[in-house]
N, C-alpha and C positions, 0 to 999 in steps of 0.2 A: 540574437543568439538564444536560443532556448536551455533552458537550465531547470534540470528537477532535481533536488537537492533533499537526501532523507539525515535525516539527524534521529537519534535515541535507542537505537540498537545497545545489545550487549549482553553481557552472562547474568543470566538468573535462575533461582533456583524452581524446581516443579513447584507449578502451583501460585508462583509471584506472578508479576502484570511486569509490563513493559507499554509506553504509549510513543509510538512512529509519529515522525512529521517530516513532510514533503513540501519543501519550500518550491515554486516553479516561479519564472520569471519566462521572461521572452516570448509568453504567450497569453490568448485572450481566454484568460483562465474561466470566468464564468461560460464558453461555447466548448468548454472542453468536459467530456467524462472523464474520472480519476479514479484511482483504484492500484490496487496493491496484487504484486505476484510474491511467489516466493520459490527460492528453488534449493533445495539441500544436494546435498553432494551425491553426484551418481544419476540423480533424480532429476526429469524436464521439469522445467519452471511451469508454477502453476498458481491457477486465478487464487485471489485467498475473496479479496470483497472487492466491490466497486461501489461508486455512487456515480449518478446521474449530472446532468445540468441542472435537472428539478430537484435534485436531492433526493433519489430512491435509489435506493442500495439491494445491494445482490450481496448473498456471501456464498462460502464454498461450505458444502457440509459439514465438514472438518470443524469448522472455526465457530459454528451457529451455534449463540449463546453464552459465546466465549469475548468474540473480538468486536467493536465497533466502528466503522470507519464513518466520516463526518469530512466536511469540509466548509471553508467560511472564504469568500469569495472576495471579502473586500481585502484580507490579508494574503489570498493566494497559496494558501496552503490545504495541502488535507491528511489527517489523521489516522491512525490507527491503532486505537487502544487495544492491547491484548492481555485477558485475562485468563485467571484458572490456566497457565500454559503447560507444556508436556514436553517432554526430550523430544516426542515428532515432530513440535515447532519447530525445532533448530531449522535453520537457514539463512541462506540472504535474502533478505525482502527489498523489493524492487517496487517504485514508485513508478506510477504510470500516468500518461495523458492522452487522451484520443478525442481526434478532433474531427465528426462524420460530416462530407460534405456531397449532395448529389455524385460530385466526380470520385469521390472514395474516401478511404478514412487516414487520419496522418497518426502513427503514434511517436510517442518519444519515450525513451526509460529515461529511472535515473540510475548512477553509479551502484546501489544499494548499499545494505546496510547490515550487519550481520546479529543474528541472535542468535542464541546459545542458552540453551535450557538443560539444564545441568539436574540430572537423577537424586 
């Protein structure tokens, strides 16, 4: 059973950090891409960063400069530190896994997690 599990959301004030972690289980985490969405209210869920299998990461414009996502393979988890943040943050960020194979790609979310960035 595959399981992505985010922990460290929550209210903070403009301008504080917040750091996400995405526990995953049930799968072969080192073949998997990871990476972070996030969606606020009203608004489609959108990429925030990914990292790769090799470890190269993409962010969304938005967050460049601000946020870093990392991942460490032997504890199956991956990260997403957030700094300098803004009331635009606010949402729930959603943990991801994608798993590309010649026959196509599998993903999973997780539950996510809510932040709240308070003016």
């Amino acid at each position: 059973q595959v399981q992505l599990v985010e922990s460290g959301g929550g209210l903070v004030q403009t301008g504080g950090s917040l750091r996400l972690s995405c526990a995953a289980s049930g799968i072969l985490f080192s073949a998997n891409a990871m990476g972070w969405y996030r969606q606020a209210p009203g608004k489609q869920r959108e990429l925030v960063a990914t990292i790769t299998t090799a470890g190269n990461t993409n962010y969304a414009d938005f967050v460049k400069g601000r946020f870093t996502v990392s991942r460490d393979n032997a504890k199956t988890t991956v990260d997403l530190q957030m700094n300098s943040l803004k009331p635009e943050d606010t949402a729930v960020y959603y943990c991801y896994a994608k798993r590309s194979r010649l026959s196509g790609d599998t993903v999973y979310w997780g539950q996510g997690t809510q932040v709240t960035v308070s003016s």
